[in-house]
N, C-alpha and C positions, 0 to 999 in steps of 0.2 A: 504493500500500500504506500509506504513513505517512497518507494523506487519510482511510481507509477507518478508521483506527486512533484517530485523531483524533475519529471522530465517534463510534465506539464510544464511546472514554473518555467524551464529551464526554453521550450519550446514559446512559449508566450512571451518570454523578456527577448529573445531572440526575434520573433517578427517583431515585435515594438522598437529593438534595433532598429532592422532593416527598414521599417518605415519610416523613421526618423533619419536617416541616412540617405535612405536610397529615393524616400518621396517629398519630402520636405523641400531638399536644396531646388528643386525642378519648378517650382513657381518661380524662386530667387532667379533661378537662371537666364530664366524663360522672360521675367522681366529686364534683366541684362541685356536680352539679345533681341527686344521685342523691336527699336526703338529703327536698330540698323536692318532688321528682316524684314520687316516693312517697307523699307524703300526701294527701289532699284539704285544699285550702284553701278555709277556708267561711270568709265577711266577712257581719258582719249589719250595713246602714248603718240608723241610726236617730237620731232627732232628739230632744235635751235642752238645753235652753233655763233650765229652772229647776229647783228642788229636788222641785218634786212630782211632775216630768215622766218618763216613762221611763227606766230605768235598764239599760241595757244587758247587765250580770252578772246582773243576776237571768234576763233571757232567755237568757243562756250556762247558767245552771243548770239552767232550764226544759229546753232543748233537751238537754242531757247526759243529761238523766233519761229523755228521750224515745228516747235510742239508747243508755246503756249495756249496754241488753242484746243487741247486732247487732254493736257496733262498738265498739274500745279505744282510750283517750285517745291513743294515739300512735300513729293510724293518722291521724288529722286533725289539721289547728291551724286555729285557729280568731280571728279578728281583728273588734275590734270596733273602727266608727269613727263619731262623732257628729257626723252632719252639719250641726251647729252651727258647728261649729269650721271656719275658713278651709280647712285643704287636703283634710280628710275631704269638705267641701265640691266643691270641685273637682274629686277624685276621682270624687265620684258624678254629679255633671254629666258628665264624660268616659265617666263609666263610660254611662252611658245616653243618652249624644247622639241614640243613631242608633235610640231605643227608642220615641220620641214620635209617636203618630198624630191624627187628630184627634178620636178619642173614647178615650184613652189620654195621660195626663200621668206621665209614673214621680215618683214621690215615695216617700219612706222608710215604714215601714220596707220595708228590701228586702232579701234575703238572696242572696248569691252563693256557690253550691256547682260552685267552676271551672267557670264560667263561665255557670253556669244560673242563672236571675233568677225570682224570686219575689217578688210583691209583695203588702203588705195582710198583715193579721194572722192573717183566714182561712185564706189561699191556703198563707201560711208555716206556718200551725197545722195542715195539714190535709195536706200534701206535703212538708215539711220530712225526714222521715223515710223516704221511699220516693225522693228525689232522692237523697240521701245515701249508703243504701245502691246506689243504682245507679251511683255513683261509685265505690264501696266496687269493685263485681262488676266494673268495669272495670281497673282498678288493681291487682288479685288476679290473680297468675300462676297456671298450671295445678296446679302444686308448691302453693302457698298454697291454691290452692281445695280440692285436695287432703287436704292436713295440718288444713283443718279439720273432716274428717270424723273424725280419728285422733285418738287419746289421750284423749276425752273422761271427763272425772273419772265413775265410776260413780255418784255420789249426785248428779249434774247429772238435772235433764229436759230432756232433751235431742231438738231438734225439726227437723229439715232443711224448709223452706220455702219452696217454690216458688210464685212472682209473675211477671205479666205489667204493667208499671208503666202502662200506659190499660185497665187492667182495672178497673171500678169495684169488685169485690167484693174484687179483691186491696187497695186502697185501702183499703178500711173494715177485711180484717183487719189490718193495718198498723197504723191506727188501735187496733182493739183490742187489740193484742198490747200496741202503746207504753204502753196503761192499764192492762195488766196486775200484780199484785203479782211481783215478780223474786224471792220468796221463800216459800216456802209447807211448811209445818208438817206434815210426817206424822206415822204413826203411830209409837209406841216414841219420841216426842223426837227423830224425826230431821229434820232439817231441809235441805228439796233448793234449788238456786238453779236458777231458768229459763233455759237456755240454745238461742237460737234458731237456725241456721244460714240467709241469707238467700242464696236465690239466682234469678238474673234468668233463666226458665224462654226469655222470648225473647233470648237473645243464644246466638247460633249455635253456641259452644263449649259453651254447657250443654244444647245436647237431647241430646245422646249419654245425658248425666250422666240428663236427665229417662228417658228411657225405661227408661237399666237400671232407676231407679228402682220404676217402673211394672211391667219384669218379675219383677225379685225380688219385689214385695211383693202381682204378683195381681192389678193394677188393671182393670176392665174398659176397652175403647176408648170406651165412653161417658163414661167418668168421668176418662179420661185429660186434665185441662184445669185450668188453673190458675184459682182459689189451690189447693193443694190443701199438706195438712202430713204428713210421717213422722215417727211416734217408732220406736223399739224393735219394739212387738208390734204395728204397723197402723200407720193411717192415716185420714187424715180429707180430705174432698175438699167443696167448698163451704163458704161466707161461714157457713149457716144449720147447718152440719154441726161446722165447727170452734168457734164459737160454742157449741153446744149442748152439745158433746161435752169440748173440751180442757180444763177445769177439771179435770173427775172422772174423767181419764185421767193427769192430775198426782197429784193424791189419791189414785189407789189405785198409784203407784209405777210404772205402766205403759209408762212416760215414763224409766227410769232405766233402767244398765247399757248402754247403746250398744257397740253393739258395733263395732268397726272393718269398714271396708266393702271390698271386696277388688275394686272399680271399676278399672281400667284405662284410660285415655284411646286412643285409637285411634292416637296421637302417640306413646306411651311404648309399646304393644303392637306398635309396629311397627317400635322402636329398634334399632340393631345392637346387638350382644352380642360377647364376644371369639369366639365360635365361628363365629358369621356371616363374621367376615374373615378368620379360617384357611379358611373354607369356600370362599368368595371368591378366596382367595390359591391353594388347592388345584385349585379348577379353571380359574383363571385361566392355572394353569402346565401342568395340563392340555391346555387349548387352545392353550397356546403348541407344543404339540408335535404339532400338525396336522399332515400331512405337504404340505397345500396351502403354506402359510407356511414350512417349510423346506424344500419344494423351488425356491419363489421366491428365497430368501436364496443356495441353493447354485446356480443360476441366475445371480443374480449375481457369486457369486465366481467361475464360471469365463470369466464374459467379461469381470470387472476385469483377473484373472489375464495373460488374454491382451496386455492393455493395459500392464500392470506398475504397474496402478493401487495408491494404499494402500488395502488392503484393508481394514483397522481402521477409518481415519476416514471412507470410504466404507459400509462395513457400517452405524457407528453411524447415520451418514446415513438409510438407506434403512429403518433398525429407528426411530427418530425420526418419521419420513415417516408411516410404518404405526402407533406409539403413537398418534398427533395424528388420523389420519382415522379410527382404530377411534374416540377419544374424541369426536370431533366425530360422527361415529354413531351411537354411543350414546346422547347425549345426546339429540339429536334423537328417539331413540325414544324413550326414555323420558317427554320432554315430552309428545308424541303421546300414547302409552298415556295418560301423567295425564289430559293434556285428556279423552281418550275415556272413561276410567273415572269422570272430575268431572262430567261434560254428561249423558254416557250410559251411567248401571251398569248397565243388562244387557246394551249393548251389551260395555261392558270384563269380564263376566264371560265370555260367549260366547268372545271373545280370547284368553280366559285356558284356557279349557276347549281351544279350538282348537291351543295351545300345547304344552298338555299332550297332549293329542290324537299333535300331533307328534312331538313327545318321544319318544314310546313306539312311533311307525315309528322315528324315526331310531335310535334306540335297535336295538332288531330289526334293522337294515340296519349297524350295526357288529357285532354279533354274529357276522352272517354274511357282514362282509367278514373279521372275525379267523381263521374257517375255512379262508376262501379264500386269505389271507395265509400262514397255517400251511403250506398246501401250494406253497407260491410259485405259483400262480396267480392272479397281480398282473391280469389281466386281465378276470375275474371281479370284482376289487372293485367297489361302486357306490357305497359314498360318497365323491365327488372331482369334480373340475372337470372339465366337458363336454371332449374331446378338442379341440373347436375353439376355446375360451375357452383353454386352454392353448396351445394354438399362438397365438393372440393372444398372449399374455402375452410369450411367448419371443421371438416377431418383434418387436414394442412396445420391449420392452426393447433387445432388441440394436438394432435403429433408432436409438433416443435417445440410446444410449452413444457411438454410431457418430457422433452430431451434438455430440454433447458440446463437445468441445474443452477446450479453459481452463476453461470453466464446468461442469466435472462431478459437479462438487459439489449445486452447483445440479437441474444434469439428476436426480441420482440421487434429488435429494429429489421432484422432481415427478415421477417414474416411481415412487417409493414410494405417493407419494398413489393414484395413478391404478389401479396395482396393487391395492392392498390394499382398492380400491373392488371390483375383481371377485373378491379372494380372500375378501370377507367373504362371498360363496354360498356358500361351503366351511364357513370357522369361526365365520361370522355365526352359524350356527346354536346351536349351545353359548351364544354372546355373547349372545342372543336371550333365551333361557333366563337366564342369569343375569341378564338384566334384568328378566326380570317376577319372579326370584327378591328383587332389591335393592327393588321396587317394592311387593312385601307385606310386608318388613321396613321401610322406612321411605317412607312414600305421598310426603311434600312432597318438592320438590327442594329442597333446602339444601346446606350443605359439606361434612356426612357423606355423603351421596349423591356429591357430586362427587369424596370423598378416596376413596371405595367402587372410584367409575369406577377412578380412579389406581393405588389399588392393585392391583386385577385387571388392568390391562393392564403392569402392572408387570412383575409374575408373570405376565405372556403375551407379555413381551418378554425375562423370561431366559434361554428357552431357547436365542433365537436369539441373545442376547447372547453365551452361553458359544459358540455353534458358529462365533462372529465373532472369538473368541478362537482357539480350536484353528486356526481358518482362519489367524491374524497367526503364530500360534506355527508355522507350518510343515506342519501337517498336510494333505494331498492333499485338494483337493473330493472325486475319485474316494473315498477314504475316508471322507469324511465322507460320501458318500450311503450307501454300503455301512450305516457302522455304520446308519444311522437308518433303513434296511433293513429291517436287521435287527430291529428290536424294532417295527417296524409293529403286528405280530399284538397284542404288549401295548398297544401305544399304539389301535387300538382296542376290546379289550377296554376298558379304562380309560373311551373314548367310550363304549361302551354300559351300563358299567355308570353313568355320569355321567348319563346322558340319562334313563337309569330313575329313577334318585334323582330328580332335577328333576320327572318327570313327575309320583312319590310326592307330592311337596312341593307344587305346584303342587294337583291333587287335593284335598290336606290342605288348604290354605288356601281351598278352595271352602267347605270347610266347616267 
């Protein structure tokens, strides 16, 4: 006992180590490094030697001019170094060792945009600006990419711009936008500033963005292809279109008043809400009131009983047993369903349909066990565990209690497990259901998903928790089945009208 005690300690002061060490310093850090991973860092290396040679600010001003209308000084910093000078030197030897072929020598000037190399005055005068912003589009969280569609000052023209960066004609408009005057003179003295919004139509999180695009504004599938530009009242698709066109769509104000875009990311439309986890909490506790799951639990208490087992720390035992394999469960499905809905979506729509499908039998079949329930003709019910899966259950159990010995504790956990594998036929189904319900509120697996799982098995572990109480507090199994009996008829009312709801919901998010 004191060896066993020992290693506890010994194992718990050790992860409180490790978590103090190994998770702690990682905010610090992380704040450290937040301020310089946030920006894009651009280095132009170029060579000055004498007074008449290259000056390196003036290409900083060049280049400023060429993006302050895409990008604001404090989203970049910018470092210049003359590879004149001994360590600037050095620097760009290290930097390009491994860049040299043999019809390719790296020589300045060369501009590094984290980590992308441009060389030649051309190459930099011609891609500087479309590397840039594709650093930009990388670097922009969903929330930023967001908020730049909002608030936009009404006397801006204001332009959302989708590019594919090995697009040549996105290239050239690039080029022309950068030549563009940033300020242009209407009518009545008013005076609008050009505002572009750039974004990289190939990177995976913006096709969503590209299509609404497309369907709000009308595009045909022919024309659906980038470069293509939105203002306000239309749109303009091709190199020879936005050219021809975006001047005299500035001039005549057509380009002003933006209005805020009411887009949704597939990310944020599928967030929990506080309704979601009362809903969650509500039929989690629901299902905890299955009569398969508390006929197992009072199954147990009356062959602890017989034992003079503790019933409390055994119960919590066996309700532990049954949290852990329902969530290991779970999760599994849910992984599943992702996989099958990410590979194959009409496969995972079918599933879904299939579900709902269910739903609204099983649904139907508590209705008309609460009839049957009402008249105590318990024989009649048909949602429950096959007559010989229940006699398993009860033989299994008293077996493993029976071998127990000193180690009962133990036993009752791996009799929980192994149980709750055949009682999840029973209450899988509900569980089933509110997985594909967690699954159209939030698609990825992440912590919210897994706090989602916890809470709903929470709330499907109180019930039994309170009947483990009344059980310690003195109260007769024989009682306790009676009472729980006795409110069958509501407890599946409750399942049918659950399963309908689920099957509504399920439905609804078809479409």
């Amino acid at each position: 006992m004191e060896l066993q005690r020992g290693i506890k300690r010994f194992a718990i002061g050790l992860f409180l180590l490790l978590f103090a060490v190994g998770v702690v310093p990682l905010p610090v850090l992380a704040a450290e490094e937040q301020g310089n991973a946030d920006k894009i860092q651009i280095t132009y290396y170029y060579f000055s030697s004498c007074e008449s040679c290259e000056d390196g600010e003036n290409y900083l001003l060049a280049l400023e001019g060429q993006i302050e209308d895409a990008i604001s000084p404090d989203e970049y910093e910018f470092h210049l170094k003359n590879v004149f000078e001994e360590d600037a030197y050095e620097d760009f030897m290290e930097r390009t060792k491994d860049m040299a072929t043999d019809e390719f020598t790296p020589a300045p000037p060369m501009l590094d945009v984290n980590g992308t190399c441009l060389f030649g005055v051309d190459d930099i005068t011609n891609k500087a600006r479309s590397v840039i912003l594709e650093e930009k589009e990388k670097l922009r969280t969903e929330e930023e990419r967001l908020e730049s569609f909002r608030n936009v000052p009404a006397e801006s023209s204001y332009f959302v711009y989708f590019y594919v960066p090995a697009c040549d004609d996105c290239e050239k408009v690039q080029v022309y936008l950068s030549n563009m005057d940033k300020q242009f003179a209407l009518e009545q003295n008013q005076v609008t500033n050009l505002q572009v919004n750039y974004v990289n139509m190939s990177a995976l999180d913006n096709v969503p963005l590209a299509h609404w695009f497309f369907d709000q504004y009308g595009v045909p599938e022919d024309r659906q292809k980038a470069p293509v530009l939105f203002y306000q009242n239309g749109y303009l698709q091709g190199y020879e279109d936005i050219v021809a066109n975006m001047p005299n769509i500035i001039m005549s104000g057509e380009a002003l008043n933006w209005e805020d875009i009411d887009y949704v990311p597939e990310s944020q439309a599928g967030s929990f809400g506080w309704n979601d986890w009362a809903f969650l909490v509500v039929t989690g506790f629901a299902n905890g009131l299955s009569p398969c799951g508390i006929s197992l639990l009072l199954l147990l208490f009356s062959l602890l009983l017989a034992k003079n087992a503790n019933i409390l720390k055994l119960g919590l035992t066996f309700i532990t047993a049954r949290f852990l394999t329902f969530l290991l469960l779970g999760t599994v499905l849910y992984s599943a369903f992702e996989q099958i809905s990410a590979i194959l979506s009409p496969v995972g729509k079918a599933l879904q349909i299939l579900i709902a499908v269910l739903a609204v039998f099983f649904a139907i079949l508590n209705f008309m066990d609460y009839f049957a329930a009402r008249k105590n003709e318990y024989g009649k019910i048909r949602f429950q565990l096959p007559p010989k899966l229940r006699a398993f259950q009860r033989d299994y159990l008293e077996n493993t209690l029976n071998c127990g010995g000193k180690y009962l504790t133990g036993t009752v956990f791996i009799a929980g497990i192994v149980l709750s594998v055949g009682e999840f036929l029973c209450t899988g189904q509900l569980y089933l259901a509110s997985i594909i319900y967690m699954m159209q509120r939030q698609t990825a697996w992440d912590m919210t998903v897994f706090l989602a799982f916890v809470v709903y098995l929470l709330a499907m572990s109180l019930p039994l928790l309170l009947l483990t109480l009344l059980a310690k507090r003195g109260s007769q199994v024989l009682q306790l089945s009676e009472m729980t009996r006795g409110k069958l008829p509501w407890i599946k009312l409750l399942y049918g009208v659950l399963f309908l709801l689920f099957a509504v919901l399920l439905f609804v998010f078809l479409w």
